[in-house]
C-alpha positions in Angstrom: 107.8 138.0 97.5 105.2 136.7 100.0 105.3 133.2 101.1 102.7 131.1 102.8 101.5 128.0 104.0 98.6 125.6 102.9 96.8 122.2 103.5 95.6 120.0 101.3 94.2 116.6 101.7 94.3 114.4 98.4 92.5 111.1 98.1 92.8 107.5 96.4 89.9 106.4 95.7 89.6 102.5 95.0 87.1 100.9 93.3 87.2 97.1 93.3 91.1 96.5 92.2 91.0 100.3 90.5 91.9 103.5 91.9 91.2 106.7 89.8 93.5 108.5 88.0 93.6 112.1 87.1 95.6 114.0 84.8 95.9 117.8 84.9 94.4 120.4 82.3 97.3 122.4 80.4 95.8 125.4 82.3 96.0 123.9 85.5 99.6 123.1 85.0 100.5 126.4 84.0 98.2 128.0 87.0 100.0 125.9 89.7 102.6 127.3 92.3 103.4 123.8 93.0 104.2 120.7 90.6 104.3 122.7 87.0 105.8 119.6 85.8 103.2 117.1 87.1 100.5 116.2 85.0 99.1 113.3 87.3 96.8 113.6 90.0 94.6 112.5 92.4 91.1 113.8 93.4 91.8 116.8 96.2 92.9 119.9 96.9 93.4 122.6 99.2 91.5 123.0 102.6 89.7 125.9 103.1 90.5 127.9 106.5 86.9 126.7 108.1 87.0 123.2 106.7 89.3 120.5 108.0 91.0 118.1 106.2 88.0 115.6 105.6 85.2 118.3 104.6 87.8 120.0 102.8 88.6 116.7 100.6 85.1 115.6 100.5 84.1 119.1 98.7 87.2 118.7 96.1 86.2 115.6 95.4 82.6 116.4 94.8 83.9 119.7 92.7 86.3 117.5 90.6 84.8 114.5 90.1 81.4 114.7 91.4 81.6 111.2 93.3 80.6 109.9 96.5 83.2 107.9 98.3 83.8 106.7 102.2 87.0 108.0 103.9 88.7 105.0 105.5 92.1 106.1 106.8 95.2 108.3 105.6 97.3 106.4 104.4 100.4 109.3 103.9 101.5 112.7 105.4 104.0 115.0 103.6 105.0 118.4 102.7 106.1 120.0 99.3 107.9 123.2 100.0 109.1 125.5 97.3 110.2 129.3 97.9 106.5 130.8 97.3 104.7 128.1 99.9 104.8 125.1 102.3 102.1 122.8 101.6 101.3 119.8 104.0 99.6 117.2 101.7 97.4 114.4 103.8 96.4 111.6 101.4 93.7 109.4 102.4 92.4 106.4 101.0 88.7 106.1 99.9 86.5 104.0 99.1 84.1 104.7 96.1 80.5 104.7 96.4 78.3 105.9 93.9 78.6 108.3 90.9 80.0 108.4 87.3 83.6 111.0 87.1 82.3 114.2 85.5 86.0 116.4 85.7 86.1 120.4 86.5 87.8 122.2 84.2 91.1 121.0 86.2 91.7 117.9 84.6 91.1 117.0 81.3 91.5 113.1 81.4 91.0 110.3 84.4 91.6 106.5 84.3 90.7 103.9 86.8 93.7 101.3 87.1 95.3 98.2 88.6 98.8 98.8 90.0 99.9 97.1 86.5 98.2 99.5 84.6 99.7 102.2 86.5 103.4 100.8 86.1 102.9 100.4 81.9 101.8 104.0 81.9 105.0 105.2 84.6 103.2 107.1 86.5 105.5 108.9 88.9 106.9 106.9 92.3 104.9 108.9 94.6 101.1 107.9 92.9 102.4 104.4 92.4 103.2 104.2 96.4 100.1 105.8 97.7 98.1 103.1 95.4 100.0 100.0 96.6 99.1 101.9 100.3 95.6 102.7 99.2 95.1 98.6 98.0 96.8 97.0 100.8 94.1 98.8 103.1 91.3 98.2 100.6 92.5 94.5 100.7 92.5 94.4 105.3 89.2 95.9 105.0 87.3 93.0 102.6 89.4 90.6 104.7 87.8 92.2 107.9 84.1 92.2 105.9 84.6 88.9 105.0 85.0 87.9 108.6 82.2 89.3 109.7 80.3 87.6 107.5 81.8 84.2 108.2 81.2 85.1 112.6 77.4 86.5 111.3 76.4 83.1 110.0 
């Protein structure tokens, strides 16, 4: 058995008081090393060994949902270990810019939701705290734009 490490930088990307929403193709699911019972996601993936973790979120963000988002901050560090691989997860929160979701063949499904919305459908603890993370910062930074404004005038 070989065993290995990874990095992978994941992203929730906000949109107004939304953050999209992924769920994973059956054939993802069954492909994965890590998380076979997980079928929620959030736009990312692994980095590459040339990329680092921005570039290398950026491109699977592009490949899975073929948006354009700004990085503001990450907002969680963590690792998922398993007896085949250690995998160091950096999630960021994003702003989203421009684009309409068109999915890879990864996920079969996405939804942009409130924090309610997310509750009703129980998604799991971990996607539920990196949103309230991801909208507290989205809400600091229109506070912050909203000051500038006010100083501006």
């Amino acid at each position: 058995m070989s065993c290995g490490f990874a990095l992978a930088a994941k992203s929730v990307i906000v949109r107004n008081d939304k953050a999209l929403i992924l769920r994973r193709s059956e054939k993802e699911i069954k492909s994965s090393v890590l998380n076979k019972n997980e079928k929620w996601d959030l736009p990312g993936g692994s980095v590459h060994f040339h990329e680092n973790c921005i570039e290398g979120m950026l491109r699977e963000i592009s490949e899975e949902t073929a948006l354009k988002v700004r990085v503001v901050k990450p907002i969680r560090v963590f690792d998922a270990i398993n007896s085949q691989i250690h995998m160091t997860i950096v999630t960021y929160v994003c702003i989203y810019r421009s684009g309409e979701v068109k999915l890879s063949e990864e996920h079969d499904r996405y939804y942009w939701l409130t924090l309610k919305e997310a509750e009703e459908m129980h998604l799991p603890g971990w996607l539920l705290k990196d949103m309230r993370s991801a909208f507290a910062e989205a809400r600091r930074l229109r506070r912050r734009a909203a000051k500038a404004l006010t100083y501006n005038e």
